[in-house]
Every structure is written in structure tokens, then in C-alpha cells.
MIDOSE-1310 file (N, C-alpha, C; in nm, 2 decimals, decimal comma, always signed):
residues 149
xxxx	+0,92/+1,77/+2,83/+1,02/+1,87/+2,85/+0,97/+1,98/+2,94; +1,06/+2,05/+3,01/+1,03/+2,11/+3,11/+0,96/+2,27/+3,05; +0,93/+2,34/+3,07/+0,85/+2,45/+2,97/+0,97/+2,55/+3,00; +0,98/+2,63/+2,86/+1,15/+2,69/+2,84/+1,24/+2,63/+2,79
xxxx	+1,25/+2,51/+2,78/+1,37/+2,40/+2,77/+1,41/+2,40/+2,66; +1,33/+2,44/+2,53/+1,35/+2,45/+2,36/+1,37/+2,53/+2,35; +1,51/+2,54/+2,25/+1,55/+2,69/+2,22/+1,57/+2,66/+2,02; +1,61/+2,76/+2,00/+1,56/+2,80/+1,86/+1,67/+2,76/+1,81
xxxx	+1,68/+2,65/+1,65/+1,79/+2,61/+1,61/+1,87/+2,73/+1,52; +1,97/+2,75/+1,49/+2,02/+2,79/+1,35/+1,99/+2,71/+1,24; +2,00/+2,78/+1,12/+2,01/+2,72/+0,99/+2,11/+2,63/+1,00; +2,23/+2,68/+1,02/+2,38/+2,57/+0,99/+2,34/+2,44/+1,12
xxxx	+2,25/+2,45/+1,21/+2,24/+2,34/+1,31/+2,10/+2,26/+1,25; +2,05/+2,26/+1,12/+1,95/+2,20/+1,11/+1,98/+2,08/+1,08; +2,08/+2,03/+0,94/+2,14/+1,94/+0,95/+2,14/+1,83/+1,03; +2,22/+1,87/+1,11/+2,23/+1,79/+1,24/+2,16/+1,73/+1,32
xxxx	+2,02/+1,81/+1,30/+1,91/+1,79/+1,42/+1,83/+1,73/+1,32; +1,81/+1,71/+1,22/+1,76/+1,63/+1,09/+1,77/+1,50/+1,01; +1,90/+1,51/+1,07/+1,95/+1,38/+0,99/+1,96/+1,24/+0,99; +1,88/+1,18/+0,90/+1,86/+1,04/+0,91/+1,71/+1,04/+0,96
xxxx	+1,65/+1,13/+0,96/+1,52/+1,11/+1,02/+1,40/+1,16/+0,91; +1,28/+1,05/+0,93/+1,15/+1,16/+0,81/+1,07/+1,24/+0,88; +1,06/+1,34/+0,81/+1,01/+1,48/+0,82/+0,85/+1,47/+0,75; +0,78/+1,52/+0,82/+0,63/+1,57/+0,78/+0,64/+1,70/+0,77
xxxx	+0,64/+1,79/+0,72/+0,63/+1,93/+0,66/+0,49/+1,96/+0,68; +0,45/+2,13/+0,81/+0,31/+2,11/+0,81/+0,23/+2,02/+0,84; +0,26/+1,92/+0,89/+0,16/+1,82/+0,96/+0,07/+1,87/+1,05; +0,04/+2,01/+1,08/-0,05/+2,08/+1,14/-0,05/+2,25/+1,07
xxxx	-0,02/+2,25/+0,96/+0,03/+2,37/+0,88/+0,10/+2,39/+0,77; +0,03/+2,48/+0,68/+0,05/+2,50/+0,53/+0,26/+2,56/+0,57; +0,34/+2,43/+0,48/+0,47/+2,43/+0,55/+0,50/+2,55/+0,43; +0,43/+2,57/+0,34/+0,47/+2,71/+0,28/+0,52/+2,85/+0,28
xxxx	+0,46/+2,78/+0,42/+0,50/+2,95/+0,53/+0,58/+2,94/+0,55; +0,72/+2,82/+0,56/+0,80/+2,77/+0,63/+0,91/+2,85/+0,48; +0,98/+2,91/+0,56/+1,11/+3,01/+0,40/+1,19/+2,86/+0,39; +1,19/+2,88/+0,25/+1,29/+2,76/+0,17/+1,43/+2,74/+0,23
xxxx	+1,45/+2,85/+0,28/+1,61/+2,86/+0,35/+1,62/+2,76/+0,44; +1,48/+2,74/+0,53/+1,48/+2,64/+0,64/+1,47/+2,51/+0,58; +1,35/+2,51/+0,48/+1,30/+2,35/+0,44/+1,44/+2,31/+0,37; +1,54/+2,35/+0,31/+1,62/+2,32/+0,19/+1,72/+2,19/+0,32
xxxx	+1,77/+2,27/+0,38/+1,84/+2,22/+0,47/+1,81/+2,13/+0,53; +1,70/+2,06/+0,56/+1,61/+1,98/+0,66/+1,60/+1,90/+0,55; +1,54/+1,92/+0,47/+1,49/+1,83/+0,37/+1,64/+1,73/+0,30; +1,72/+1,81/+0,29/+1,84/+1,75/+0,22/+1,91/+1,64/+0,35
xxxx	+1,89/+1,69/+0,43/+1,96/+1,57/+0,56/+1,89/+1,46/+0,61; +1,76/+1,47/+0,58/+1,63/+1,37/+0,63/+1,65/+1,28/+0,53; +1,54/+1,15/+0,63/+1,59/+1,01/+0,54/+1,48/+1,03/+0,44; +1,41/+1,11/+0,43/+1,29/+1,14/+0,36/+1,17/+1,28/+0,43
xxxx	+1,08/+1,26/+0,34/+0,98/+1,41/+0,39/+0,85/+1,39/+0,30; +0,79/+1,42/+0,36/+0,63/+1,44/+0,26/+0,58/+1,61/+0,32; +0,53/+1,64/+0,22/+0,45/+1,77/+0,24/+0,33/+1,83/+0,15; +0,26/+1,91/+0,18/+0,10/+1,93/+0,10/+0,14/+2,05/+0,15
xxxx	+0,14/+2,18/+0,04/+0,06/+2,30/+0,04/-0,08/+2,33/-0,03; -0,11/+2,42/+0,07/-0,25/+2,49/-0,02/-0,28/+2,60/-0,07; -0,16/+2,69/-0,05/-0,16/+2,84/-0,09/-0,10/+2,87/-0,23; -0,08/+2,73/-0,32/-0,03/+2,75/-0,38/-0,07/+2,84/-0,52
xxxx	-0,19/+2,84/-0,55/-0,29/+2,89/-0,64/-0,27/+3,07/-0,61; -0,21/+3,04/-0,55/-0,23/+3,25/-0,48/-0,10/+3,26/-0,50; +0,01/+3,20/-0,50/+0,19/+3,19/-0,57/+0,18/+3,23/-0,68; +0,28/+3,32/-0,77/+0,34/+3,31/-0,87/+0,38/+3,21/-0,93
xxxx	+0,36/+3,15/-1,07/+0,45/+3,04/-1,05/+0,57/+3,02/-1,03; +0,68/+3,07/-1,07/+0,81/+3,09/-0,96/+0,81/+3,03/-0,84; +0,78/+3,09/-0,73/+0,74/+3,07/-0,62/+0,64/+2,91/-0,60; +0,52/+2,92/-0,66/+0,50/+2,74/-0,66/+0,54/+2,63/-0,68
xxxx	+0,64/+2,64/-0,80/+0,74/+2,56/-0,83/+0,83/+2,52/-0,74; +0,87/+2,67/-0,69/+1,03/+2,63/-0,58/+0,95/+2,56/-0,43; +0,87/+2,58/-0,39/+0,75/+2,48/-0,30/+0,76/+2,34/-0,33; +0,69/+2,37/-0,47/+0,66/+2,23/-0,55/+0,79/+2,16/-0,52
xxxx	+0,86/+2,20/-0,56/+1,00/+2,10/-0,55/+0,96/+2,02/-0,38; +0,95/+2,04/-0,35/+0,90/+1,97/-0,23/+0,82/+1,97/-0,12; +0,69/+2,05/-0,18/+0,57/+2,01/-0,14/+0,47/+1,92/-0,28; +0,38/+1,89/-0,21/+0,23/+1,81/-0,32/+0,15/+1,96/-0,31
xxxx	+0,07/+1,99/-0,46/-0,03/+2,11/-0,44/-0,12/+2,02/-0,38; -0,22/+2,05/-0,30/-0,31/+2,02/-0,26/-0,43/+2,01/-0,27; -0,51/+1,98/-0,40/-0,66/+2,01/-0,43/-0,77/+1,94/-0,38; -0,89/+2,00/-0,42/-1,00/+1,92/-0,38/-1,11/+1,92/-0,51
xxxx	-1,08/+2,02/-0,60/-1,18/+2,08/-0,73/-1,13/+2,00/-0,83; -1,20/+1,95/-0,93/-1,14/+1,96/-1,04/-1,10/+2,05/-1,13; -1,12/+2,18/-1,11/-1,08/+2,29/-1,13/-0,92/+2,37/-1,03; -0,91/+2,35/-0,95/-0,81/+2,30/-0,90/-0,71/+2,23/-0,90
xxxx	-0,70/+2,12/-0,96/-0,66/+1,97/-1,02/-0,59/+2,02/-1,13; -0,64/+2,11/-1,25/-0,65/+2,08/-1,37/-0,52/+2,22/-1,36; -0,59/+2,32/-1,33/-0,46/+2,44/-1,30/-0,34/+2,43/-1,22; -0,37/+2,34/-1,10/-0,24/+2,30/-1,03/-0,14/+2,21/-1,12
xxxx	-0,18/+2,12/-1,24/-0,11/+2,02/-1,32/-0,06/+2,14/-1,43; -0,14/+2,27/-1,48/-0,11/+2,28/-1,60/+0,00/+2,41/-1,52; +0,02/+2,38/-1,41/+0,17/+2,51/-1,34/+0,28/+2,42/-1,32; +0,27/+2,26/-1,35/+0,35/+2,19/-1,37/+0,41/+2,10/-1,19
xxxx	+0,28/+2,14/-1,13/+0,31/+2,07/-0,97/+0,24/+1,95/-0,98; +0,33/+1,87/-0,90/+0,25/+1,71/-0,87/+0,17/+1,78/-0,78; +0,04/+1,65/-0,79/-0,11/+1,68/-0,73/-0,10/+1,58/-0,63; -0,19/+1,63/-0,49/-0,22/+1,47/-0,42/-0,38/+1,54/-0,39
xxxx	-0,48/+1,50/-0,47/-0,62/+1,51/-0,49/-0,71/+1,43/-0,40; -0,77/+1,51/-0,35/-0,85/+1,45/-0,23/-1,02/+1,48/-0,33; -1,06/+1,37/-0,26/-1,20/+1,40/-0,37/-1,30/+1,23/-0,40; -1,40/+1,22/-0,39/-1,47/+1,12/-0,40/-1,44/+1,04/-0,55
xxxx	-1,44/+1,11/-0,66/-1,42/+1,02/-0,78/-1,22/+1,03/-0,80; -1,16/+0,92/-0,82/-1,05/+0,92/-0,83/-1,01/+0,99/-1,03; -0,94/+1,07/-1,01/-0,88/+1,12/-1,15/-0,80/+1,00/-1,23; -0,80/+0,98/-1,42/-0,80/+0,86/-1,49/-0,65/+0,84/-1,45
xxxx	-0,55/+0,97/-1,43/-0,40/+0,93/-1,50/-0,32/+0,92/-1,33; -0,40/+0,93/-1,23/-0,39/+0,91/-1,07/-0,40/+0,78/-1,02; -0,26/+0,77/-0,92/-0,29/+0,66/-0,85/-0,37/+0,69/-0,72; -0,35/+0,58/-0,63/-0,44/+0,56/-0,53/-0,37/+0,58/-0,38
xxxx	-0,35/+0,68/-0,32/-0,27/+0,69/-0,18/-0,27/+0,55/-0,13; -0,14/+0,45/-0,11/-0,11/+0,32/-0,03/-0,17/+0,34/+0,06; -0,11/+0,51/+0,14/-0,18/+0,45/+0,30/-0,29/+0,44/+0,32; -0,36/+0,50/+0,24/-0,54/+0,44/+0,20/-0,57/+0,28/+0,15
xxxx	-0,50/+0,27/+0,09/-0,55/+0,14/-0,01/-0,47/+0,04/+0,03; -0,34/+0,07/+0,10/-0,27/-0,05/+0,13/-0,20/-0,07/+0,28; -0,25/+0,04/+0,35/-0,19/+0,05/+0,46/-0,07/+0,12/+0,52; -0,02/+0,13/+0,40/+0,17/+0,16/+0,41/+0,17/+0,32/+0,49
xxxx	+0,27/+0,34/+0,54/+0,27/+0,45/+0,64/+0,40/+0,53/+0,49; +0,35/+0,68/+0,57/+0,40/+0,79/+0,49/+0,54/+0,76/+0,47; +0,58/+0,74/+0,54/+0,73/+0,75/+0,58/+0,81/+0,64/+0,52; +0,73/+0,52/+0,51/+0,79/+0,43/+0,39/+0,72/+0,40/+0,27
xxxx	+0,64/+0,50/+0,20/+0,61/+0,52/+0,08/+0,67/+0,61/+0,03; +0,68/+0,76/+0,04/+0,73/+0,90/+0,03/+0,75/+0,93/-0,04; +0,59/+0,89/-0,18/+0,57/+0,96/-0,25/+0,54/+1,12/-0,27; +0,49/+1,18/-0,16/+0,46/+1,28/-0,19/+0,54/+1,37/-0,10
xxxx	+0,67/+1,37/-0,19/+0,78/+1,45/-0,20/+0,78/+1,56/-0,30; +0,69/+1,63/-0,32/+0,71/+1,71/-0,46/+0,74/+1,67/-0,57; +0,84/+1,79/-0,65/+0,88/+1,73/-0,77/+1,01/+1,64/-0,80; +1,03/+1,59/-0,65/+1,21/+1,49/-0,66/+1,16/+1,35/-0,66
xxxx	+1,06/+1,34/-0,75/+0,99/+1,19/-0,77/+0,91/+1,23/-0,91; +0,94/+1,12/-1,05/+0,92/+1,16/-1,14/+0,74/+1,03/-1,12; +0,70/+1,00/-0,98/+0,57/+0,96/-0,97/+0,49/+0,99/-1,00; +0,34/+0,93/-1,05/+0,25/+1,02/-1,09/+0,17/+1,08/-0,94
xxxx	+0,11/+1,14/-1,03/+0,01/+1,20/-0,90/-0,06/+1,15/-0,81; -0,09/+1,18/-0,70/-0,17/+1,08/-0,61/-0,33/+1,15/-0,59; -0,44/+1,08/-0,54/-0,56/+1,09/-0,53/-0,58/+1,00/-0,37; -0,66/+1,03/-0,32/-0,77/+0,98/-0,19/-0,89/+1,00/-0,16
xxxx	-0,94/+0,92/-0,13/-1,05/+0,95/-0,12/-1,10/+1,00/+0,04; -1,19/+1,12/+0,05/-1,18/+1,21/+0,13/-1,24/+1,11/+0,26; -1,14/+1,18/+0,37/-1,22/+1,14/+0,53/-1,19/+1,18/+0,63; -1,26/+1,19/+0,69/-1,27/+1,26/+0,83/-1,39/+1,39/+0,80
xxxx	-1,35/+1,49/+0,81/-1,43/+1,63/+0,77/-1,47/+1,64/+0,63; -1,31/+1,58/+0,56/-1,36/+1,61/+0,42/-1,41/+1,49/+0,38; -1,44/+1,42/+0,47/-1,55/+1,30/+0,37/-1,66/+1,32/+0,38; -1,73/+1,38/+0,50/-1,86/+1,45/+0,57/-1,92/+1,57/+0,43
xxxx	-1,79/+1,63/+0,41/-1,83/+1,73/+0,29/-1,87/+1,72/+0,17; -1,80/+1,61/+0,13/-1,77/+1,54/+0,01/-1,91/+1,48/-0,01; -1,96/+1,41/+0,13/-2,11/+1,33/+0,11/-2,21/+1,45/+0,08; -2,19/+1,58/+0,15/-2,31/+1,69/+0,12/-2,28/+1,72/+0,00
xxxx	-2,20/+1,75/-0,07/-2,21/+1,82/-0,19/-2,26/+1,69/-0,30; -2,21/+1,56/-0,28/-2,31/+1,47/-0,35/-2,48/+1,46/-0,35; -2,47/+1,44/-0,23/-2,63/+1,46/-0,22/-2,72/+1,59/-0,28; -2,63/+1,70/-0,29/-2,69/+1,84/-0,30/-2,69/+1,80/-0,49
x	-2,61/+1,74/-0,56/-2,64/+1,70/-0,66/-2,71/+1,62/-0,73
């Protein structure tokens, strides 16, 4: 696109520019930041959506909830884990030992791409929680703090 060429949608034009398509929420950013006024609209016309916050712990619960509805909290602690579950948010836990009552991210374990799994839609999926095991940066991390133990 020619630079200038994108202009800014309305809310009542989200719809439209949404629909029938999956949405990654934040795919380079905590979509938390993103006002619910925007995501509500987007999310209800898309053929699906996945999304991870991480600011969630610093929310009211009020506020993490109405996220939650359609973000995953995002941990890495088991401390983390344990307070994100007991504010009533699905978890997608990144972390070397997988948690007992957690499944296993497909696109990890089985290949399947986001977009036709879509599990991790918040709370509009009565699924259990998901777990992965860390990589890239956070697997590099994951090995130091092993070793430091």
C-alpha cells in the first residue's frame, strides 16, 4: 500500500471489515489496551479470534473478566497460574512442566494452526486450560532458571 493509503475505521465499519475472517488479537501486543468497544464488534463478526493478555494481574477483577471473556490470561509462574484460575480466567501457561488439569497447545503437539483450533478464545469456550511448552526466548529462559536449580 502506498504510504497514507490507510485510514482509520469507525466502530459501526468494523463489522464489515471483519467479517468472516480470524482475528489474532495483539499478535504483536497486549490487545488489552485495545477498549472493549473496539474488540466487541470485531470479535462478534469474525469467523473466530484467539487472544493472550498479560496485564491482567494489575486489573480489577471486573475489568479481567470483561478481557477474559475474550482474551487467555497469560502466565508463566505457578503463582501466576494459580491466581489467574482462582479470578476465574482461562489460562494458556507457558512453562517447562505442563499443569495436571491442562491440556497441551495442538499447535505444539499436533500441528494445527490457531485459526482452526480456537481454543484460546477466552471465556466463550467452556475448554480447559491450555499449557506449552516454552520457545523461542522463553525456552532459552526456561533452560536458565532450570539449571540455576
Amino acid at each position: 500500500m502506498a504510504k497514507g493509503s490507510l485510514r482509520t475505521l469507525g466502530i459501526s465499519e468494523l463489522p464489515k471489515a471483519f467479517k468472516g475472517k480470524f482475528v489474532r488479537f495483539g499478535a504483536y501486543g497486549n490487545p488489552s489496551l485495545i477498549p472493549l468497544e473496539i474488540i466487541k464488534p470485531i470479535a462478534k463478526a469474525s469467523k473466530g479470534w484467539t487472544g493472550y493478555f498479560h496485564n491482567w494481574h494489575l486489573m480489577s477483577k471486573e475489568r479481567a473478566l470483561a478481557y477474559g471473556r475474550y482474551f487467555m490470561a497469560s502466565t508463566e509462574t505457578e503463582q501466576s497460574r494459580i491466581k489467574a484460575l482462582a479470578m476465574g480466567l482461562r489460562v494458556f501457561h507457558v512453562s517447562p512442566n505442563k499443569p495436571r488439569d491442562f491440556i497441551e497447545c495442538v499447535s505444539d503437539s499436533k500441528g494445527i494452526q490457531c485459526k482452526d483450533c480456537r481454543l484460546c478464545d477466552g471465556l466463550n469456550k467452556r475448554a480447559k486450560n491450555i499449557w506449552i511448552n516454552p520457545h523461542g526466548s522463553k525456552k532459552n529462559k526456561a533452560i536458565e532458571q532450570a539449571v540455576k536449580k
